[in-house]
DOLUM-853273 format. One line per field, with one value per residue: residue number from 1; residue in three letters; z, x, y of N, C-alpha, C in turn. Coordinates in nm, 3 decimals, m for minus. Each point is the difference from the previous one (the first is absolute). Layout:
num	(NUM	...) $
residu	(ALA	...) $
n_zz	(Z	...) $
n_xx	(X	...) $
n_yy	(Y	...) $
ca_zz	(Z	...) $
ca_xx	(X	...) $
ca_yy	(Y	...) $
c_zz	(Z	...) $
c_xx	(X	...) $
c_yy	(Y	...) $
***
This chain:
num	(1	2	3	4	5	6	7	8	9	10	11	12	13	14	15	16	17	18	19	20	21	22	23	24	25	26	27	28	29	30	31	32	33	34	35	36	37	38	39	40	41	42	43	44	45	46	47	48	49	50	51	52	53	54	55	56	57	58	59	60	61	62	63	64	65	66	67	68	69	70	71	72	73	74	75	76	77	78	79	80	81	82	83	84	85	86	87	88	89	90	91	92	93	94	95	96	97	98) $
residu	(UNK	UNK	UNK	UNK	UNK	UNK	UNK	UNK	UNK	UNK	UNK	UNK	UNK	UNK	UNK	UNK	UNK	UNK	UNK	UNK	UNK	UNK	UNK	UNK	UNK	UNK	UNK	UNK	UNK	UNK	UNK	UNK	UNK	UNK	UNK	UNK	UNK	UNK	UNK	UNK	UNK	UNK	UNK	UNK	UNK	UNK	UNK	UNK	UNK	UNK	UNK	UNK	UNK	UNK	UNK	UNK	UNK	UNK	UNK	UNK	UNK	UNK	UNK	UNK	UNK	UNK	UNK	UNK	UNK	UNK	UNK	UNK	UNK	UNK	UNK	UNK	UNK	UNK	UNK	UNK	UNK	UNK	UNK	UNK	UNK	UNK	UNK	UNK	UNK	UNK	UNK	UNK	UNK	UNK	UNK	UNK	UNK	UNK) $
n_zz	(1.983	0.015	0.128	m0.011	m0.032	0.085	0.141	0.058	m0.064	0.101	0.033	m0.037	m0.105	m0.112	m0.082	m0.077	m0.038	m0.101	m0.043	0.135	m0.040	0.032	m0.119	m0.115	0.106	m0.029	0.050	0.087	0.109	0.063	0.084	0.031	0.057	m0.062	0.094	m0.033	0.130	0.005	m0.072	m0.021	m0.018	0.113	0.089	m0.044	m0.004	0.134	0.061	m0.005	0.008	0.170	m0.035	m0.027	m0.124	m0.015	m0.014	0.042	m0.004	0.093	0.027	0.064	0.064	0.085	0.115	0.014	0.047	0.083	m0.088	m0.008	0.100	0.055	m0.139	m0.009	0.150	0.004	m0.120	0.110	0.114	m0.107	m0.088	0.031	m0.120	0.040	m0.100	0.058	0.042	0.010	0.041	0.097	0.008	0.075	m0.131	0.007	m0.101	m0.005	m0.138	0.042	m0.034	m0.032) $
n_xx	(m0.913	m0.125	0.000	0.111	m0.113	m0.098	0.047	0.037	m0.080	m0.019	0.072	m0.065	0.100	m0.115	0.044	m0.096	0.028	0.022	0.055	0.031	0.089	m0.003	0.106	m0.060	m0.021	m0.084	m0.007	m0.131	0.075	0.083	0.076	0.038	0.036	0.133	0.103	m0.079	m0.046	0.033	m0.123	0.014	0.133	m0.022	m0.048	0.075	0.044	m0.057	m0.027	0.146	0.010	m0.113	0.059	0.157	0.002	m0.086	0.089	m0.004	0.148	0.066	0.112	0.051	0.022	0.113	0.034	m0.166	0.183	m0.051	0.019	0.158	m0.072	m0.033	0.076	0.080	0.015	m0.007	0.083	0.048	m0.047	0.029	0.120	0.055	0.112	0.126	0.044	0.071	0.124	0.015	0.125	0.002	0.138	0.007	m0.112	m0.117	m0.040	m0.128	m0.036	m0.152	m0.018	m0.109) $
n_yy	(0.521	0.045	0.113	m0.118	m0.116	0.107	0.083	m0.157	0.006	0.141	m0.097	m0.140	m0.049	0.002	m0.052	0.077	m0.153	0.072	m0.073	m0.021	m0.027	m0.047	0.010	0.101	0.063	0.002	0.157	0.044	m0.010	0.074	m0.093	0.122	m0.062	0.060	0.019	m0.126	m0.024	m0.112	m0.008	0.106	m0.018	m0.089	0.060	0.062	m0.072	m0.119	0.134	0.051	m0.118	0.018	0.083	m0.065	m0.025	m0.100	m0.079	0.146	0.061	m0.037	0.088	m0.060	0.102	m0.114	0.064	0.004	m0.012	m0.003	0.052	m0.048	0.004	0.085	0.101	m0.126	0.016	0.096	m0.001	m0.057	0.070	0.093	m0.100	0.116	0.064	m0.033	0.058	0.072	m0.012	0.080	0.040	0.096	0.032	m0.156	0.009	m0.084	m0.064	m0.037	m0.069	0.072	m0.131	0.066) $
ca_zz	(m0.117	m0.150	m0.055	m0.003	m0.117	m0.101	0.009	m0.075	m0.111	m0.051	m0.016	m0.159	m0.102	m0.118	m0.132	m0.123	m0.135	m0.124	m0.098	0.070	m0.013	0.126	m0.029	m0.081	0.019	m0.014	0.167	m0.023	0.130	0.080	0.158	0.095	0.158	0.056	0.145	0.044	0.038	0.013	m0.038	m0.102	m0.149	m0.069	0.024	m0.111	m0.107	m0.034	m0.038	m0.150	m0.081	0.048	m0.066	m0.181	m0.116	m0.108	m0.103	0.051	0.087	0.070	0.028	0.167	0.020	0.139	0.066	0.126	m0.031	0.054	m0.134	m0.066	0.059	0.009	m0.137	m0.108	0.080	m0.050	m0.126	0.041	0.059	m0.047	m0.088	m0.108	m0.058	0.088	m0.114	0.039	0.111	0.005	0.070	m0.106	0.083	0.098	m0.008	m0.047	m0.084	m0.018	m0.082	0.050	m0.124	0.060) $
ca_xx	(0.062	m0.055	0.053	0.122	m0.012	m0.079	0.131	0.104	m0.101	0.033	0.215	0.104	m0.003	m0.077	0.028	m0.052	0.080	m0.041	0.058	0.089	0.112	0.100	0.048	m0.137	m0.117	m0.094	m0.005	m0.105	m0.010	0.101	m0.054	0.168	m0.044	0.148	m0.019	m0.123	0.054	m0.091	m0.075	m0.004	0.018	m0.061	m0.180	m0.034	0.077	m0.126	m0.087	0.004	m0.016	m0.124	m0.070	0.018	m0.120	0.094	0.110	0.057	0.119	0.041	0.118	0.083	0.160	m0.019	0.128	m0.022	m0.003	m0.133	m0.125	0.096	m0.047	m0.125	m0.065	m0.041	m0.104	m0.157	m0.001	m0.079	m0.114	m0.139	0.010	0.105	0.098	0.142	0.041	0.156	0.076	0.174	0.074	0.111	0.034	m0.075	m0.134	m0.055	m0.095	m0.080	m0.077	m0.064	m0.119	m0.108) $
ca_yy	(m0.059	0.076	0.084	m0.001	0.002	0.118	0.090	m0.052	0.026	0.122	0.021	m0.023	0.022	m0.062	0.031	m0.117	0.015	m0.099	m0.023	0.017	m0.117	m0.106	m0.154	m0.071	0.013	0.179	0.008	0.000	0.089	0.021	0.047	0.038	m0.021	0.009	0.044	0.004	m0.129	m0.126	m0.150	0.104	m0.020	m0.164	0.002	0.151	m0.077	m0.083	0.066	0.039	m0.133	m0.008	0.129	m0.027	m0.114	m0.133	0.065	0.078	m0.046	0.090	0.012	0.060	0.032	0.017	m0.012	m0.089	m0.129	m0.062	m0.038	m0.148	m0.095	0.059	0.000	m0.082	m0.026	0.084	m0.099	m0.167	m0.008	0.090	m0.024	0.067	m0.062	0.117	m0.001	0.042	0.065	0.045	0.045	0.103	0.210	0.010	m0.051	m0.070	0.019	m0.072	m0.035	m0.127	0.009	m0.058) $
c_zz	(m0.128	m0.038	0.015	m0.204	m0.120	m0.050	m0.163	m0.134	m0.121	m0.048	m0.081	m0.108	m0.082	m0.114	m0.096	m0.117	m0.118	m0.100	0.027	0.002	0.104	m0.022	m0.075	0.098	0.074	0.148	m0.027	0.127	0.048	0.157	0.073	0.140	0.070	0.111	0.108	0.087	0.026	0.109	m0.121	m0.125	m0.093	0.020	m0.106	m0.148	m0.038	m0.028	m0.162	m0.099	m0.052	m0.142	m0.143	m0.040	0.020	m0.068	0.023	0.075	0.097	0.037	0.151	0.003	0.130	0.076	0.121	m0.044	0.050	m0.106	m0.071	0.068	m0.057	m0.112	m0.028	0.081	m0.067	m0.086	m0.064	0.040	m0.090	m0.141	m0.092	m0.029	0.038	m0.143	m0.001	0.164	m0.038	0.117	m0.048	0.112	0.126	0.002	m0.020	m0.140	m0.054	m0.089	0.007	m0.110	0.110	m0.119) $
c_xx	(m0.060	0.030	0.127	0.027	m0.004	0.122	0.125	m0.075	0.056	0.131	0.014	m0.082	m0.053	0.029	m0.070	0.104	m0.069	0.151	0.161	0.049	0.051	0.008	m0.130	m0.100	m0.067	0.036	m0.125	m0.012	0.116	m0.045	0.103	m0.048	0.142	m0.062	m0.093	0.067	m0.114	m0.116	m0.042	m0.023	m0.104	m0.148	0.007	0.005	m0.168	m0.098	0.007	m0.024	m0.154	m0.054	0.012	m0.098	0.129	0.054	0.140	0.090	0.009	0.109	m0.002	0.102	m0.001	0.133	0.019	0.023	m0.099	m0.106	0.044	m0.125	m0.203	m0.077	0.006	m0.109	m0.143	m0.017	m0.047	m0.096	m0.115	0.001	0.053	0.065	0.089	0.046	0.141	m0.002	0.115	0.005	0.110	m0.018	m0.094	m0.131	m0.035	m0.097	m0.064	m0.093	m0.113	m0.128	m0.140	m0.055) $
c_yy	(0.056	0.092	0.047	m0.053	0.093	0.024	m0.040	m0.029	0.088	0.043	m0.104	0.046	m0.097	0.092	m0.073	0.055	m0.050	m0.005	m0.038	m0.220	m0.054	m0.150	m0.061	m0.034	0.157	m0.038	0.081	0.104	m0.018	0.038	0.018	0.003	m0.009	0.031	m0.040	m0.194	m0.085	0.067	0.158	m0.046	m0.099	0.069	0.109	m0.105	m0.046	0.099	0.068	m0.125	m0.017	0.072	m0.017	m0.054	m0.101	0.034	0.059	0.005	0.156	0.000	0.064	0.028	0.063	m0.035	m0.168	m0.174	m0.128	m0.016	m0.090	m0.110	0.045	m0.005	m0.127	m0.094	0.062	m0.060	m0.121	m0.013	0.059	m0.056	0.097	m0.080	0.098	m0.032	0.029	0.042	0.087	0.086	0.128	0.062	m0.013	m0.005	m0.083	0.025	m0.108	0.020	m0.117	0.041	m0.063	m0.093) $
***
């Protein structure tokens, strides 16, 4: 299982943004984990969160409807704030403030 982790590590995508809008609020990191299926998306999600400062939002953008359930799960449990959901062209996207 670890080094099935490493592996899937190395294939998404982190984007740091600075100055970048989504409905008045800064997006701070972008995390594309498309293509990637349950339990993926959500353990890349808590680790990229693990790592922000306070403060700081992160954006997901992901295909795996199974995170409608999972992210706002992580959310609750670690005390983020899920700040938006939307939906489009078949993705998911998520705005979660730590």
């Amino acid at each position: 299982m670890y080094v099935l982790f490493v592996y899937v590590v190395r294939q998404f995508t982190i984007k740091k943004v600075s100055g970048i809008m989504a409905r008045k609020t800064v997006i701070d990191q972008v995390l594309d984990v498309e293509g990637f299926l349950c339990p993926i998306p959500t353990v890349i999600t808590s680790k990229v969160m693990q790592g922000l400062e306070k403060g700081k939002t992160l954006k997901v953008i992901t295909n795996d409807i199974t995170t409608k359930k999972s992210i706002p799960a992580l959310c609750a449990d670690k005390g983020y704030i899920l700040l938006n959901i939307k939906e489009k062209d078949g993705l998911l996207y998520y705005i979660i403030l730590k």
